[in-house]
C-alpha positions in Angstrom: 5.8 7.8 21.1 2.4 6.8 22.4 0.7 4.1 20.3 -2.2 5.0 18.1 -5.6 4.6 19.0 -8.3 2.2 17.3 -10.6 4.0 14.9 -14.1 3.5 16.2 -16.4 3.5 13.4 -20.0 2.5 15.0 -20.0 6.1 16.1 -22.1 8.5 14.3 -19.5 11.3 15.4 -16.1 11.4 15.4 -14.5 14.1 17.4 -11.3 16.2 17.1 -10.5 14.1 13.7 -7.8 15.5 11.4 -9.3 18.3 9.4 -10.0 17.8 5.4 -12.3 19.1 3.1 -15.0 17.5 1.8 -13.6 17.7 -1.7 -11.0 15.5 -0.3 -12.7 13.2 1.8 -14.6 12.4 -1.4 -11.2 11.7 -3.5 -9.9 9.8 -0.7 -13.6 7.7 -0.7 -13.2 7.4 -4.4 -9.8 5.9 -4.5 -10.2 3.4 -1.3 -13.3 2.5 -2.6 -11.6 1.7 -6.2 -8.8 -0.5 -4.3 -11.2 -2.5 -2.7 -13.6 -3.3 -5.7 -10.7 -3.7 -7.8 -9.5 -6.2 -5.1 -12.8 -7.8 -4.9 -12.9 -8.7 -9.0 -9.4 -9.8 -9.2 -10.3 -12.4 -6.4 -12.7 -13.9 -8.6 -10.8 -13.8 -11.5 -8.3 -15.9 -9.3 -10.7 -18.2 -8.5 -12.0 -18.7 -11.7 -8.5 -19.3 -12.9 -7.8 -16.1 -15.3 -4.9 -15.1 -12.6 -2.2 -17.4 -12.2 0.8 -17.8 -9.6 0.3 -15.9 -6.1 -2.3 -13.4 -5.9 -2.4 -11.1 -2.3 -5.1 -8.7 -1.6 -5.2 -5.3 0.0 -8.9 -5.8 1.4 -8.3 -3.8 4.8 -5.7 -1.9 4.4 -6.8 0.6 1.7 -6.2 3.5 3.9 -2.4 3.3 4.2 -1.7 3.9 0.3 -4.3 6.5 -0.1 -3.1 8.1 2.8 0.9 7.8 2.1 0.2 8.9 -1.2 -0.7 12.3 -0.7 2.6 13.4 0.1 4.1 12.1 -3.0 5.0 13.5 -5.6 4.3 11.4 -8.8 6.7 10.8 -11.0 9.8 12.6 -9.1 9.5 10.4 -5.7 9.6 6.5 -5.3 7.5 3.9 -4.3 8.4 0.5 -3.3 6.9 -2.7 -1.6 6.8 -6.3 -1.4 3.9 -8.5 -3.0 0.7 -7.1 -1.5 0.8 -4.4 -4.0 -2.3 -3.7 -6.2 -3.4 -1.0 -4.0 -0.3 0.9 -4.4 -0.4 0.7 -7.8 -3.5 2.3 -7.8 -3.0 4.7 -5.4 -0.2 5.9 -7.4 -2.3 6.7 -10.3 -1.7 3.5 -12.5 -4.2 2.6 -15.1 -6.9 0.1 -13.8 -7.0 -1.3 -17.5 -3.1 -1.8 -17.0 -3.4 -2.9 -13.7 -5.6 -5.9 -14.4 -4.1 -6.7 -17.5 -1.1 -7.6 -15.7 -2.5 -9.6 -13.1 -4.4 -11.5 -16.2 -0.9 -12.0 -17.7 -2.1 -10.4 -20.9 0.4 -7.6 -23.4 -1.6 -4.9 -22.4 -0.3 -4.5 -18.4 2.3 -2.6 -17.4 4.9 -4.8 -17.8 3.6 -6.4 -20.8 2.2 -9.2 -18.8 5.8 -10.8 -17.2 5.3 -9.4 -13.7 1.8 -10.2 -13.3 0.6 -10.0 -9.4 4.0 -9.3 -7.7 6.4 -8.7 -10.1 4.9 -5.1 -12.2 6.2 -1.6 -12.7 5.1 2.1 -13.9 8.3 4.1 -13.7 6.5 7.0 -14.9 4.2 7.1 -11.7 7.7 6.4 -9.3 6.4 2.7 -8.6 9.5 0.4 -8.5 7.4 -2.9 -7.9 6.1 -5.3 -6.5 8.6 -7.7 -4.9 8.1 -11.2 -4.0 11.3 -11.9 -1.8 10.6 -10.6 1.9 11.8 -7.5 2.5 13.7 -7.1 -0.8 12.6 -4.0 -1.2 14.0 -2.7 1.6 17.0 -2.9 0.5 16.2 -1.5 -3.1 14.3 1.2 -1.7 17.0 2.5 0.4 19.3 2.3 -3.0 16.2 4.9 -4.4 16.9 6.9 -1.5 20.5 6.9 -1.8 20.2 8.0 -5.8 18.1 10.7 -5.3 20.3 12.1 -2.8 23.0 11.7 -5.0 21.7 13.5 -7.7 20.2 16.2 -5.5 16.7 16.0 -6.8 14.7 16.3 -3.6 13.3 13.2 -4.1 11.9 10.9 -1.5 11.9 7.2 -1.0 8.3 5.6 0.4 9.8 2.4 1.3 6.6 -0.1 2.5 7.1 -3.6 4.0 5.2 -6.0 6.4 5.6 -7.0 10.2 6.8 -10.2 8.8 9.2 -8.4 7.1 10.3 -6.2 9.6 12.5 -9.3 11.1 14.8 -9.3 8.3 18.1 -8.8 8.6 18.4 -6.8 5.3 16.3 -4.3 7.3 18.5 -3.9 9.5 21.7 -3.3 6.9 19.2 -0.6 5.2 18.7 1.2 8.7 22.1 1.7 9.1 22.7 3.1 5.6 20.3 5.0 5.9 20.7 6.7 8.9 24.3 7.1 8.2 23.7 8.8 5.1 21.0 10.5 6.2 18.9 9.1 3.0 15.5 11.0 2.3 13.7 7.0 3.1 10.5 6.9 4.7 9.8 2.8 5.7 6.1 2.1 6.3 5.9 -1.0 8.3 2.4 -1.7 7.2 1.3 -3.8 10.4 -1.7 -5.7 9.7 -1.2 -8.1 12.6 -0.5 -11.1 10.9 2.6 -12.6 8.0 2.1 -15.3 6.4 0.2 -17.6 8.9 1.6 -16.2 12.5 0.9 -13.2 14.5 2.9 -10.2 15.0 3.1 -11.3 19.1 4.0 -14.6 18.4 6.9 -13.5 15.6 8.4 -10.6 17.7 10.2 -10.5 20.6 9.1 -6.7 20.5 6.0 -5.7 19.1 6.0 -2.0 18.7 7.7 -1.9 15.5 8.0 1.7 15.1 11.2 1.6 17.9 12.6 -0.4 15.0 15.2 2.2 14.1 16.1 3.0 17.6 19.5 1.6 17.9 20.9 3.8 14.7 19.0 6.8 15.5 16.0 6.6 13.4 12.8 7.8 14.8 9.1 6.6 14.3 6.0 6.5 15.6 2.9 4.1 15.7 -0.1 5.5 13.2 -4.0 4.1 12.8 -3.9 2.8 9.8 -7.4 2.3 9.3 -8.2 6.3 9.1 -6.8 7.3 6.0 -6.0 11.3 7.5 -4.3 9.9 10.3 -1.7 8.2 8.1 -1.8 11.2 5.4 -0.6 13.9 8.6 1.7 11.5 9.8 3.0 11.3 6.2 3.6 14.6 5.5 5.1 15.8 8.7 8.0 12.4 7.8 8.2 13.8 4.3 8.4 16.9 5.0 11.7 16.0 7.5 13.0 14.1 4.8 13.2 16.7 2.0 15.0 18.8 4.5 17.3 16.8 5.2 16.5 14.9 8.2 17.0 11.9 7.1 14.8 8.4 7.3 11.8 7.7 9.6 9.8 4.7 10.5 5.8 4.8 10.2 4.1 1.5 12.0 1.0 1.9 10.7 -1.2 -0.3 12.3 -3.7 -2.0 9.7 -5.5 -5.6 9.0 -6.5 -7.3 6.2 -9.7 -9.2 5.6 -8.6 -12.1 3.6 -6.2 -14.6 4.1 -2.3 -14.1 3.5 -2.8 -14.9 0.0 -5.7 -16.7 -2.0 -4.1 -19.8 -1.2 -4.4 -19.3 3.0 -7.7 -20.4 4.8 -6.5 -18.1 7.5 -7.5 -20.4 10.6 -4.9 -18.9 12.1 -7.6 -16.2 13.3 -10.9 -15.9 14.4 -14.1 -15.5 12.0 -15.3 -12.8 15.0 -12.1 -11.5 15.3 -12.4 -10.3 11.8 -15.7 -9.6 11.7 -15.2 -7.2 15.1 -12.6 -5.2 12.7 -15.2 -4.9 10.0 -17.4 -3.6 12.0 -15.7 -1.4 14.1 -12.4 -0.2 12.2 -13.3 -0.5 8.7 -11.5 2.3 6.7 -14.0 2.8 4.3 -16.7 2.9 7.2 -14.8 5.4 8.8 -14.3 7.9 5.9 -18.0 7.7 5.5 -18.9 9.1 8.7 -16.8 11.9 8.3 -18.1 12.6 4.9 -21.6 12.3 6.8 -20.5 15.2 9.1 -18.9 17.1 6.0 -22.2 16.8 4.8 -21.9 14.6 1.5 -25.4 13.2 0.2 -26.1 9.6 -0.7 -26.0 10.8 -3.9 -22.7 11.7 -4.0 -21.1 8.7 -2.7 -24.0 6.7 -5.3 -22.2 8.2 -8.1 -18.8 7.4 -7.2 -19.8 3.7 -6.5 -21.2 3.7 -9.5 -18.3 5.4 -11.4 -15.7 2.6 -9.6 -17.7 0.0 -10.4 -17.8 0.9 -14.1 -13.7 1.1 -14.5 -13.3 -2.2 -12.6 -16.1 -3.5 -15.6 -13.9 -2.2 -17.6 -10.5 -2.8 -16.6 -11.9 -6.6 -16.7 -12.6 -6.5 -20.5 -9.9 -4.5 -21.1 -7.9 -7.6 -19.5 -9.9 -10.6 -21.2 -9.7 -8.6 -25.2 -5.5 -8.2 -24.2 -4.0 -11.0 -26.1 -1.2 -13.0 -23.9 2.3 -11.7 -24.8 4.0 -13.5 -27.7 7.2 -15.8 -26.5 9.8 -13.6 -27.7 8.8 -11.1 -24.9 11.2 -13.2 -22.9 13.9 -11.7 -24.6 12.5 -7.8 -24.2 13.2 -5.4 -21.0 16.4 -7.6 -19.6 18.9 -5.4 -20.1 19.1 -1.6 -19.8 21.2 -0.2 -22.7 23.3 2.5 -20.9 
C-alpha cells in the first residue's frame, strides 16, 4: 500500500481530512491533551526523584492511542504494549490518580505500587501492561487473541510494539500463529523513527514495516500517526476485519517522540532542528486544533479543557504524594492466581 503522507500543520486549512464532529474532535483534544500534560509532570517528578527505575514518555505520539482506542471496546477487548505505556493507560480510561500513583510507587496505583512505570495493569479497562522485555508483548498479545477466539467472545487483541521491536524474532513466531489461526490481533508498529539510540534506516534492512507480515499472509498498511482520525479510520476498518473473522493485520503507524528514548537518553543521536521541524510541522495536537478551528470551536472551549486537564494532572500529583508506599508484605500479594 502507498505510504502515508506527513501531516502539515502550518496550514490554516486542511483539505479532504477524515470527517468527525466537533463533539469529537473536542474528546479527542481533551484526551491527547491529558497524555501530554500528564507526560509533562511525570518528567519532573522523575527529575526530582519521586519516580524511580526507567521512566519513557509518550510526548509525540499521543495521536496513536487516542486514535486506536476508538475502536475498542473497554473492558471486553485487549490492550497490550511494551514500556512506553502511560498514554495507553490513559487512553483506555484508567484513573489519572491511579496512573500517577503507580509511577510514584505509592499503594494507591493500579497495581498497588509494584509495577510502577512499565510494569502496571487495569484488567477492568482490557490493559494487560506495560512490558519491559522488547517485544514481549507480542507474544502475550497474540495469547489474548488466541483466548478470545477460543472462548468465542468477539474479542479483539490491539497488540502495540516499536520499530525496535519489530526485529524480534518472537514477532515473527506470533505472525505465524496468528495468521494460522486466524487470531482476531491487530499489531500496531508504533514507528516513531527511532529505538533506543539508532534509527529505523540504520536498524532495518527494510523500512516499511507494515510488509512485515507479508511472508505469512498478513496484510497492513502504513498510517500518519500524527493525525489522530487518520489512525482512528484505519483502526476500525482492521477491527472491523478482525471481528469477522479475517484474521490479524499490521498498522505501521508512522509517529515521533519529542524526548529522548527514556529520561536517561540525551538523544544526540538526532538533530535539535530535526525535532523542532516535527514540532512545528506534524505536531498532533497542532493538527487537531486546526481542524477544530474549521469545526468552528472557540478559544474558549479549548481554554476550558486546558484548564480542566491541567486540574486532574494537580490532582493526580497529590493524589500520588498523600498515597503511602506499599507495606513489604505486598511482596507476597498478586503472585499467584488461585484457579
Amino acid at each position: 500500500m502507498a505510504k502515508a503522507p506527513a501531516a502539515k500543520t502550518e496550514s490554516k486549512t486542511i483539505p479532504n481530512g477524515p470527517a468527525a464532529s466537533k463533539e469529537d474532535l473536542l474528546r479527542f483534544y481533551r484526551e491527547m491533551v491529558l497524555i501530554r500534560r500528564f507526560e509533562e509532570r511525570a518528567g519532573q517528578l522523575y527529575g526530582m526523584g519521586l519516580i524511580g527505575g526507567f521512566c519513557h514518555l509518550y510526548i509525540g505520539q499521543e495521536a496513536v492511542a487516542v486514535g486506536v482506542q476508538e475502536s475498542v471496546k473497554q473492558g471486553h477487548d485487549k490492550i497490550i504494549t511494551g514500556y512506553r505505556d502511560h498514554g495507553h493507560m490513559l487512553a483506555a480510561g484508567m484513573s489519572p490518580n491511579e496512573v500517577m500513583a503507580e509511577l510514584t510507587g505509592r499503594i494507591g496505583g493500579s497495581s498497588k505500587g509494584k509495577g510502577g512505570s512499565m510494569h502496571m495493569f487495569d484488567v477492568p479497562t482490557g490493559f494487560y501492561g506495560g512490558h519491559g522485555i522488547v517485544g514481549a508483548q507480542v507474544a502475550l498479545g497474540t495469547g489474548l487473541a488466541f483466548a478470545g477466539k477460543y472462548r468465542g467472545d468477539d474479542s479483539v487483541s490491539f497488540v502495540y510494539f516499536g520499530d525496535g521491536a519489530s526485529n524480534q524474532g518472537q514477532v515473527y513466531e506470533s505472525f505465524n500463529m496468528a495468521q494460522l489461526w486466524k487470531l482476531p490481533a491487530i499489531y500496531i508498529i508504533e514507528n516513531n523513527q527511532y529505538a533506543m539510540g539508532t534509527s529505523v534506516q540504520r536498524a532495518s534492512s527494510t523500512t516499511e514495516l507494515f510488509n512485515r507480515g507479508a511472508s505469512f499472509g498478513i496484510p497492513g498498511e502504513q498510517v500518519d500517526g500524527m493525525d489522530v482520525l487518520a489512525v482512528r479510520d484505519a483502526t476500525a476498518r482492521a477491527v472491523k476485519r478482525a471481528r469477522e473473522g479475517g484474521g490479524p493485520y499490521i498498522l505501521e503507524v508512522k509517529t515521533y517522540r519529542y524526548r529522548g528514548h527514556s529520561m536517561s537518553d540525551p538523544a544526540k543521536y538526532r538533530t535539535k532542528e530535526e525535532v523542532d521541524e516535527v514540532k512545528k510541522t506534524r505536531d498532533p495536537i497542532d493538527h487537531i486544533k486546526l481542524l477544530l478551528e474549521q469545526a468552528k470551536a472557540t478559544e474558549d472551549e479549548l481554554k476550558a479543557i486546558d484548564n480542566e486537564i491541567k486540574a486532574i494532572v494537580a490532582e493526580a500529583v497529590q493524589f500520588a504524594q498523600e498515597s503511602p508506599e506499599p507495606d513489604p508484605s505486598e511482596l507476597y500479594t498478586d503472585v499467584y492466581v488461585e484457579a
